[in-house]
C-alpha positions as CSV (number, residue, x, y, z in Angstrom):
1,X,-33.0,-32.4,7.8
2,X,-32.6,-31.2,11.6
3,X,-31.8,-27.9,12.0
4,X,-31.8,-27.2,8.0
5,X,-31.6,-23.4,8.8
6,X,-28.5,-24.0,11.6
7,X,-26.5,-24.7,8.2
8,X,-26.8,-21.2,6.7
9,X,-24.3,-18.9,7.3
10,X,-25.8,-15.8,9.3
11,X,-22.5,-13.7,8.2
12,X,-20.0,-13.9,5.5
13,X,-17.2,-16.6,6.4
14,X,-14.0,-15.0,7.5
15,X,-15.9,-11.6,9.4
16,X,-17.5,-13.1,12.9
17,X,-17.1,-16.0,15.1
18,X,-19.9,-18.2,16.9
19,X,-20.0,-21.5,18.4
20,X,-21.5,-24.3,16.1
21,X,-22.0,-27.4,16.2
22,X,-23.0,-27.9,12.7
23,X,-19.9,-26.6,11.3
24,X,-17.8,-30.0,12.6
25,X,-20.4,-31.9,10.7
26,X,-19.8,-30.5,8.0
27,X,-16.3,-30.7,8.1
28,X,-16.7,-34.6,8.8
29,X,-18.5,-34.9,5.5
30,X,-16.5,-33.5,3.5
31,X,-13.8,-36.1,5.0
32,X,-16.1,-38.8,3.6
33,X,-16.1,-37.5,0.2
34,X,-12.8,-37.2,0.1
35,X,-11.5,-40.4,1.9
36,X,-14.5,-42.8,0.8
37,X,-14.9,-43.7,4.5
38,X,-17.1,-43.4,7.5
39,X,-16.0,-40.4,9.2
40,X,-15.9,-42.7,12.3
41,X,-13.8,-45.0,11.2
42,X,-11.1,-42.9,10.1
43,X,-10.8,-41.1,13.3
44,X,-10.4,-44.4,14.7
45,X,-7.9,-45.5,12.2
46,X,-6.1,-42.2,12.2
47,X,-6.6,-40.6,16.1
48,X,-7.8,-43.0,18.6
49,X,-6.1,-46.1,17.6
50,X,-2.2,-44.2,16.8
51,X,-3.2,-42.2,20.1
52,X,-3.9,-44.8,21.8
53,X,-7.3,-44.5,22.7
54,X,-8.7,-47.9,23.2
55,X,-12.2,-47.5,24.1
56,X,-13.4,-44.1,22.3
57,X,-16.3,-44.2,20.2
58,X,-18.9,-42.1,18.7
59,X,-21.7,-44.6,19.6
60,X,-23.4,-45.9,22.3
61,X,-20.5,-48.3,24.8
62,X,-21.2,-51.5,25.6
63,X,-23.9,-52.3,28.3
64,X,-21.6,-52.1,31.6
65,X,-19.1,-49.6,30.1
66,X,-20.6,-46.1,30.1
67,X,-21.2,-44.6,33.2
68,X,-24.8,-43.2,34.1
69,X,-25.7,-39.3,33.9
70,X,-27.3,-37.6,36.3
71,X,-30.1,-34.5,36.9
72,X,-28.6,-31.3,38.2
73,X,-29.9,-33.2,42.3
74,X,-27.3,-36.2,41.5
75,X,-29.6,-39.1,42.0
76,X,-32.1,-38.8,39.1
77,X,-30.9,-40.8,35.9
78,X,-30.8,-39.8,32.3
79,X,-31.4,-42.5,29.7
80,X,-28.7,-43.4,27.4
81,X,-28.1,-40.3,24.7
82,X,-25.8,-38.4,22.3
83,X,-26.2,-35.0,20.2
84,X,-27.1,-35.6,16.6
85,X,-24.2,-34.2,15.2
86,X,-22.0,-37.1,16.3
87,X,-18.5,-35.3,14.7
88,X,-19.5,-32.0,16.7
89,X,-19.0,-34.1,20.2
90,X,-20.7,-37.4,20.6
91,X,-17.3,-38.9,22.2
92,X,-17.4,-41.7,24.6
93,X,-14.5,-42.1,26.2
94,X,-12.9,-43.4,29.6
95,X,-10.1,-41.1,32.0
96,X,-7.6,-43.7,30.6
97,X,-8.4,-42.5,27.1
98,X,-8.2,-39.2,27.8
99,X,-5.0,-39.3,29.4
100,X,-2.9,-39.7,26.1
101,X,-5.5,-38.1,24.7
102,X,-4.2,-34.5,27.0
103,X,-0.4,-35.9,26.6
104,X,-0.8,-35.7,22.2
105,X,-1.5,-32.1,22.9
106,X,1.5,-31.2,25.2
107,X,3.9,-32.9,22.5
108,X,2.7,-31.0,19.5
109,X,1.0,-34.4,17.7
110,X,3.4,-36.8,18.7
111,X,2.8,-39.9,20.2
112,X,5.9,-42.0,20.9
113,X,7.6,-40.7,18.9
114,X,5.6,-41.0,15.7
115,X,4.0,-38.4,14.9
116,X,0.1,-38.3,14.2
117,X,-0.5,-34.7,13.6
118,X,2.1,-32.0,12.5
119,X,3.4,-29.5,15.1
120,X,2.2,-26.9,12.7
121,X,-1.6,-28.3,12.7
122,X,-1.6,-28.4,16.3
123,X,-0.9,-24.6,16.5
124,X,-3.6,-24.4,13.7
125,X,-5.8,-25.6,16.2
126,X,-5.0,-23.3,19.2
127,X,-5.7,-20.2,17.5
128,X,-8.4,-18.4,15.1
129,X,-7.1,-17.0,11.8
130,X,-9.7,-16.2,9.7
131,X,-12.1,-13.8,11.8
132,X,-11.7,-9.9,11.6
133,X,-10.2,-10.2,15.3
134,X,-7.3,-12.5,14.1
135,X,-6.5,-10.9,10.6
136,X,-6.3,-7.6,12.7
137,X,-3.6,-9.6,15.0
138,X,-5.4,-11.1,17.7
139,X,-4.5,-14.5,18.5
140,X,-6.9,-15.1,21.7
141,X,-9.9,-16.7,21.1
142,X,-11.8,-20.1,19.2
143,X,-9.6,-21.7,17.2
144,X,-10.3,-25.3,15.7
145,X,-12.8,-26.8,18.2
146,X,-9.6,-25.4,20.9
147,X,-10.1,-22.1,22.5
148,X,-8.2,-19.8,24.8
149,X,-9.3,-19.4,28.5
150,X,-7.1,-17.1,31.1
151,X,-7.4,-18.0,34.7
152,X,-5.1,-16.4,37.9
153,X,-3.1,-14.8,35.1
154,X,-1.9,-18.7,33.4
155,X,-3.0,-19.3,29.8
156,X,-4.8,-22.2,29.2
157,X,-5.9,-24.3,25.7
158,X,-8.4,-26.8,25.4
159,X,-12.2,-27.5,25.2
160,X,-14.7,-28.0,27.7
161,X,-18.9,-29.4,27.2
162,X,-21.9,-30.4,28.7
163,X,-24.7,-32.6,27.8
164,X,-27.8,-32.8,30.1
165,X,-26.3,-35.1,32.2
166,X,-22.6,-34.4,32.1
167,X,-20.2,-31.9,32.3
168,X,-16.2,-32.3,31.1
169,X,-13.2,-30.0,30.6
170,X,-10.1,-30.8,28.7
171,X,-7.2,-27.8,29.2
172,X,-2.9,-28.0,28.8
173,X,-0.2,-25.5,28.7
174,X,1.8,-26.2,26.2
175,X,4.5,-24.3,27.2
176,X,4.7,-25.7,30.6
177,X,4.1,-29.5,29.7
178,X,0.8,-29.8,32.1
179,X,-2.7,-30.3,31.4
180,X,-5.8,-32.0,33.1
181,X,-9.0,-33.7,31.9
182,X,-12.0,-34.5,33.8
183,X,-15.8,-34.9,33.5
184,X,-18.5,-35.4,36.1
185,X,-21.6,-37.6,35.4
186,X,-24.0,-34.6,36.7
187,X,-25.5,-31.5,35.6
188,X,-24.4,-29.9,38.4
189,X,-22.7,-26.3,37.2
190,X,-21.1,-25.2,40.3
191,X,-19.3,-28.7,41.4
192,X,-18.2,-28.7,38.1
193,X,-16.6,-25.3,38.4
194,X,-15.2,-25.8,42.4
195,X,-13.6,-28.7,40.6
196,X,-12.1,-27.0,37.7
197,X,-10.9,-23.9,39.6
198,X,-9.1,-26.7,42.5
199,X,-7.4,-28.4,39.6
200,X,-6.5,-25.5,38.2
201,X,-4.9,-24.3,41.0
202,X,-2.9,-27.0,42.0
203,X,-1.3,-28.1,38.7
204,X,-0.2,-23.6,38.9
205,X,1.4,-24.4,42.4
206,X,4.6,-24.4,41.6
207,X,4.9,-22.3,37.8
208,X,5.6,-18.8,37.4
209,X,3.0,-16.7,35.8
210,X,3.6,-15.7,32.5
211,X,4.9,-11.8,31.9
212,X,2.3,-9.3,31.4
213,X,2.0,-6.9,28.8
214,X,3.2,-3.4,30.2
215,X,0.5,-0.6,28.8
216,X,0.9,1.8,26.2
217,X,-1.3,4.8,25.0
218,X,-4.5,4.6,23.7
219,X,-4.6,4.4,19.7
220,X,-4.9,7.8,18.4
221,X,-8.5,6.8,16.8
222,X,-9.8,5.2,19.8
223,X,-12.5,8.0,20.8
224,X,-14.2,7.2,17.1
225,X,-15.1,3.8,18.9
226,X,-17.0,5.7,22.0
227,X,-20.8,4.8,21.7
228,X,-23.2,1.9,22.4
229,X,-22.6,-1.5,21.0
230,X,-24.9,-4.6,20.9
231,X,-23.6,-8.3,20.6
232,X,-23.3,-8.9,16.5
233,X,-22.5,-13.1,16.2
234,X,-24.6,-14.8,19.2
235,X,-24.1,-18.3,19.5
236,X,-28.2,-18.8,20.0
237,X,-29.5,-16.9,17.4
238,X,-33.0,-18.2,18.8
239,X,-32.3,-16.0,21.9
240,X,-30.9,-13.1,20.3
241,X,-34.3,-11.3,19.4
242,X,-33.7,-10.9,23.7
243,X,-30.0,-11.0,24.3
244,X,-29.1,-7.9,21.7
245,X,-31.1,-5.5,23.7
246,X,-29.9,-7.0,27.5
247,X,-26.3,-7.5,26.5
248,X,-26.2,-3.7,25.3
249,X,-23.0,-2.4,25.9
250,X,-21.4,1.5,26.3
251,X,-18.1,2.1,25.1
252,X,-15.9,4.5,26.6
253,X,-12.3,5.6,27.4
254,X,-11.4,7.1,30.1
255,X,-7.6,7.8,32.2
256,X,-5.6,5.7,28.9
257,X,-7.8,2.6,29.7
258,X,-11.5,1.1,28.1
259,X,-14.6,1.1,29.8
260,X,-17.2,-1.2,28.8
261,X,-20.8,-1.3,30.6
262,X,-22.8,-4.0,29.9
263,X,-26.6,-5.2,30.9
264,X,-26.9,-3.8,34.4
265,X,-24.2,-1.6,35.5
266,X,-21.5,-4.8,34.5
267,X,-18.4,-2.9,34.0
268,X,-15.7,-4.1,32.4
269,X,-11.7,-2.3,32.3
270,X,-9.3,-2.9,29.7
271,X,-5.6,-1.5,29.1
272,X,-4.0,-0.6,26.2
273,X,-1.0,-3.4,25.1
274,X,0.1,-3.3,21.4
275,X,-1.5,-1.1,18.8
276,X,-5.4,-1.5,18.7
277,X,-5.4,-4.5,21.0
278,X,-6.1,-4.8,25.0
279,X,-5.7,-6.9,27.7
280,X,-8.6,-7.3,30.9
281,X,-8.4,-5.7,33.9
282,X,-10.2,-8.6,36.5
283,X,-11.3,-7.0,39.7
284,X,-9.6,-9.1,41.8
285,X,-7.2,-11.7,40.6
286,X,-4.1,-12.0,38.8
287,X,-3.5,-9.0,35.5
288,X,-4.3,-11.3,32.3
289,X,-1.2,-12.4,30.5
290,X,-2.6,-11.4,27.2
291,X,-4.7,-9.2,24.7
292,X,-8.4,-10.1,25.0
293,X,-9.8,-7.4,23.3
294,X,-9.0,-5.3,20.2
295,X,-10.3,-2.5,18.4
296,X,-11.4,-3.7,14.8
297,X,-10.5,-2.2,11.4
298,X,-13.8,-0.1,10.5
299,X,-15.3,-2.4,7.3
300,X,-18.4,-1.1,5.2
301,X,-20.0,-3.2,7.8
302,X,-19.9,-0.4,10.3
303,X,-17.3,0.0,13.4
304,X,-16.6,-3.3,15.8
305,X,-15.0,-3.9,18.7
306,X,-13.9,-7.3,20.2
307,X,-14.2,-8.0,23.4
308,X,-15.1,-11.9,24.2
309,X,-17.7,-11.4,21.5
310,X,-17.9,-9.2,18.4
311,X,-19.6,-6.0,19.4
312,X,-21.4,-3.5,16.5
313,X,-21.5,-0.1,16.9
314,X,-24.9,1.2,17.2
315,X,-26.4,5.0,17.2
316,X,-27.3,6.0,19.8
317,X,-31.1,7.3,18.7
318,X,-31.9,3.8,17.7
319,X,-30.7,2.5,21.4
320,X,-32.6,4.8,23.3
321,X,-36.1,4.1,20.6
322,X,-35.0,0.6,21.1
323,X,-34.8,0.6,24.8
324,X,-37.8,3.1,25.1
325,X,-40.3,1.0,23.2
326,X,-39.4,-2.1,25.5
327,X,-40.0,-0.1,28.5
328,X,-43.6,1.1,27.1
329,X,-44.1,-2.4,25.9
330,X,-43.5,-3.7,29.7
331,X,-45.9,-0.8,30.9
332,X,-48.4,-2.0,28.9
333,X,-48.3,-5.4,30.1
334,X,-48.2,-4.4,33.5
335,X,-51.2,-2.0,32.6
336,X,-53.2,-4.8,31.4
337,X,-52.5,-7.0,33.8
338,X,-53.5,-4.2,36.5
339,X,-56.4,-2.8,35.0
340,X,-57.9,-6.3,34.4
341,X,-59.5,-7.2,38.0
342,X,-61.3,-4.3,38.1
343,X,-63.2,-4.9,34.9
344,X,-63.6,-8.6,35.8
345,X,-64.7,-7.8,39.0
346,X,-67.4,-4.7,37.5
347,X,-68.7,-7.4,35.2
348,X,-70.4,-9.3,38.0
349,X,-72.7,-6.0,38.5
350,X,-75.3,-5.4,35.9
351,X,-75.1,-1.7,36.0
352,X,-71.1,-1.8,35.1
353,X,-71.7,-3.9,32.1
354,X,-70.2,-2.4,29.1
355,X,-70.2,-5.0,26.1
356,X,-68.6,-2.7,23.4
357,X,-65.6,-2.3,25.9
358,X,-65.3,-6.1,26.2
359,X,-63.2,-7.0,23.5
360,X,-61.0,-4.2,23.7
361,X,-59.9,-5.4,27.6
362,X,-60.6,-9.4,26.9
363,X,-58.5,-9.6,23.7
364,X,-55.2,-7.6,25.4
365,X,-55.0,-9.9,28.6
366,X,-55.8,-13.0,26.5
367,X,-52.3,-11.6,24.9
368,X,-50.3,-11.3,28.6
369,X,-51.8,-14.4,29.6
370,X,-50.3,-16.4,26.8
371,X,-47.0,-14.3,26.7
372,X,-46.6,-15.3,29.9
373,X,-47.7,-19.0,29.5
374,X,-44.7,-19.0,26.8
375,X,-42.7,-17.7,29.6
376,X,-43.6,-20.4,31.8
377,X,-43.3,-23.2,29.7
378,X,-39.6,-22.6,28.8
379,X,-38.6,-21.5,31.9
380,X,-40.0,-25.0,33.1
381,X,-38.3,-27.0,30.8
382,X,-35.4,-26.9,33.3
383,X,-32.5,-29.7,33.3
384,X,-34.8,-31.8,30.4
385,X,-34.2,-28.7,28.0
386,X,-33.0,-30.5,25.1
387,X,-35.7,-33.8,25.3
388,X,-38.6,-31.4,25.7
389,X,-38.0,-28.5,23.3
390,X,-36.0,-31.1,20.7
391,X,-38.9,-33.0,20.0
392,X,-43.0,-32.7,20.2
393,X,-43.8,-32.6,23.3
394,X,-46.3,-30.6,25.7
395,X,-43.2,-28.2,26.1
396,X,-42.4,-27.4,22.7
397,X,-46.3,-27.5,21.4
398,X,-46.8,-25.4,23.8
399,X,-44.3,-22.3,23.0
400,X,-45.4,-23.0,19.5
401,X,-49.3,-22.7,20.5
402,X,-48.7,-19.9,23.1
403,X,-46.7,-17.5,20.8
404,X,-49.4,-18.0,18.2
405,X,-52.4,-17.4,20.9
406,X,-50.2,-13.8,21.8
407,X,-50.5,-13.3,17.8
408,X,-54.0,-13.6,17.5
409,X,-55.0,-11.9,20.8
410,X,-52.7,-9.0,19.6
411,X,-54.3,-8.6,16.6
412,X,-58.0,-9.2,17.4
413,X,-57.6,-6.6,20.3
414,X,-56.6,-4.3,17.7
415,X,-59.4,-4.9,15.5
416,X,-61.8,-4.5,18.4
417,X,-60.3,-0.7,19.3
418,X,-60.1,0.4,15.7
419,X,-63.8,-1.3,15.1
420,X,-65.4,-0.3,18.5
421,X,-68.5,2.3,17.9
422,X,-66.9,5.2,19.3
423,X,-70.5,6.5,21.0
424,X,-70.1,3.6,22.7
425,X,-67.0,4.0,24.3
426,X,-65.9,5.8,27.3
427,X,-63.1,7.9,26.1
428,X,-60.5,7.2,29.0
429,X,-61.0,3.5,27.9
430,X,-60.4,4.1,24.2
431,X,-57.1,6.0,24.5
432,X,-55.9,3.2,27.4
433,X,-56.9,0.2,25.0
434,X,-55.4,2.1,21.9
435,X,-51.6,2.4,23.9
436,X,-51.5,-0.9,24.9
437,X,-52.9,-2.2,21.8
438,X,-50.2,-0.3,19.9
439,X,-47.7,-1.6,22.1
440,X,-48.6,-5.1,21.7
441,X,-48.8,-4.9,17.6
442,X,-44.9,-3.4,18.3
443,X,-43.9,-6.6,20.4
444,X,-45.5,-8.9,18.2
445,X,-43.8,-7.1,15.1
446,X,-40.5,-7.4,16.7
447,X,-40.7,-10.9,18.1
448,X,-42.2,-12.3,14.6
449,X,-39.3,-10.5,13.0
450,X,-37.0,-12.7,15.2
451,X,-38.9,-16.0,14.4
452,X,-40.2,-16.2,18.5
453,X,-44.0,-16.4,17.0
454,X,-44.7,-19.7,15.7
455,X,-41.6,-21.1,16.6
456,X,-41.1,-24.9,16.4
457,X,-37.9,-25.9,18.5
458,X,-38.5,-29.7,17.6
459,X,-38.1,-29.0,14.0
């Protein structure tokens, strides 16, 4: 069962939002149940062929048909591969597919003249409706695999992905009868977006931007949302033990308009439109045509704010313990890591020899050391992320080895301060080896909290 715990809903349905590709999946097997068929085939009885997509499948092309993908440098080859979940986005498909593919979009299901999907299913798809965010009105956001995106003021549907290999971008207005597909065979990010932005721009050339929203007071409850907010429904949950403490965010409001600060000084302005809801400020750029943010309903939940992502309210105590014992926990690493060539070094000379301090300074760098080699490893799985952390191999047997190497040295070096003869001690080197120790048993009690120690990314 891949990903067994990926199938478990973190939150109850109908609060928070977060990319999944599990949840497609699921949804394709309950159309088996139900129709008696291959989810496969009935797309392509019921989509692709009425469509007109003549070459679309969910498997592997024939040899000659598929195009190769490329490394991030444009030359090195990927063998031939698709994502598990087929129904969540294991497409194949040519430009000529896609084509009609864009046009059943702009004409609301229809395909000459028949019509393969209601009108009404179609608008289904475009917007959410069963988040908080949506039953409190907004209508920006993830709807049914089909999301919102707002560039130089024009509002845009549609879908975009990436595999390591490839990158592709389906978008349409509706309301304007123009849309665009394309997909590069590269993991190259920033050709992908020079591309997207060029096409972007030259199917706006010649449409007026949509009206925007004029602003209107502040909601009369809108200083109960001041405070600090971290990210509540992260699309990784396996990087959230880090990204709910870097993506902190301050709430504030200030001259009728939102402020939100996020990680490092990012600031973020947002104006008042209708009610509780808010539409981005860009720095530079066209005004947003639309309210991308709203102030939630308070639930017994707590208070949340949406604002591309669901944001929690926090106290502000807990932020500032939180944030403080990171910064002593980073100290203490540094310490370590410091302190530990001048013991090395002294343990060359006879007279500097001090056995019952060696555990206590061994057992805390053994810890950095391997919280670093984790570090390393992952960084260094690079553009191959997916084949070396998806399956055994010495990238992923060696997060899971290195996290449980930080575990161990954590807790031996605490056993070795709390069992050290203190006669035998100096002092100055007890009370250093009992902070850092301390500070390690607090990281390693966090980051097994989060699941980081022992992890196992290939199962």
């Amino acid at each position: 069962a891949y990903g067994a715990e990926s199938r478990v809903s973190r939150w109850p349905p109908g609060t928070r939002m977060a990319y999944c590709n599990t949840g497609p999946t699921v949804a394709a097997y309950i159309v088996e149940k139900i129709t008696g068929q291959r989810f496969e085939d009935y797309v392509q009885q019921n989509l692709f062929g009425p469509i007109g997509m003549k070459s679309a499948t969910y498997f592997e092309p024939p040899a000659g048909v598929g195009t190769t993908l490329y490394h991030g440098d444009g030359k090195t080859p990927y063998p031939y591969w698709n994502i598990i979940y087929r129904p969540a986005g294991a497409i194949n498909a040519s430009a000529n597919d896609m084509a009609p593919y864009v046009q059943f979009y702009l004409n609301r299901g229809t395909v000459n003249g028949v019509v393969v999907t209601p009108a009404a299913e179609i608008d289904r798809m475009e917007s959410p409706a069963s988040t908080w965010a949506a039953k409190d009105g907004l209508v920006y956001g993830y709807g049914l695999s089909n999301y919102w995106s707002i560039q130089d003021g024009f509002v845009y549907h549609g879908h975009n992905g990436g595999v390591d290999g490839g990158l592709t971008e389906l978008a349409y207005m509706p309301d304007n009868g123009v849309g665009y597909f394309f997909s590069i065979n590269s993991g190259n990010g920033d050709a992908f977006w020079r591309i997207s932005k060029a096409i972007r721009s030259y199917i706006t050339l010649k449409i007026e931007k949509p009206a925007v929203p004029a602003p209107v007071p502040l909601p009369g409850d809108a200083s109960d949302y001041t405070g600090w907010y971290e990210p509540n429904a992260p699309r990784q949950q396996m990087y959230y033990f880090m990204d709910r403490i870097k993506d902190l965010a301050r709430v504030h409001f200030e001259s009728g308009k939102m402020i939100i600060i996020t990680g490092i000084r990012q600031k973020r302005i947002f104006v008042p439109v209708s009610g509780r809801q808010f539409r981005f400020v860009p720095d530079d750029g066209a005004p947003e045509p639309a309210a991308t943010a709203a102030l939630l309903t308070p639930n017994p939940d707590g208070r949340f704010i949406e604002a591309g992502g669901t944001l929690r309210h926090l106290p502000a105590w807990l932020v500032w313990a939180e944030v403080g014992l990171l910064a002593c926990f980073d100290l203490a690493m540094i310490a370590i890591g410091v302190y530990a060539p001048f013991w090395i070094i002294g343990g060359f000379f006879k007279k500097r020899r001090r056995p019952a301090e060696r555990a206590m300074r061994l057992y805390p760098l053994a810890a950095v050391l391997s919280l670093i080699a984790c570090m390393m490893i992952f960084s260094s799985s690079g553009n191959d992320f997916v084949n070396r952390l998806g399956h055994m191999t010495p990238w992923s047997a060696g997060l899971f080895l290195t996290t449980l190497a930080f575990a161990a040295a954590t807790i031996m070096g605490a056993w070795s301060v709390a069992t050290a003869p203190p006669a035998l001690v100096r002092p100055a080197v007890r009370w250093f080896s009992i902070a850092v120790s301390v500070m390690l048993v607090i990281g390693l009690a966090y980051l097994a909290y989060w699941g980081v120690v022992g992890v196992r990314t290939w199962a």
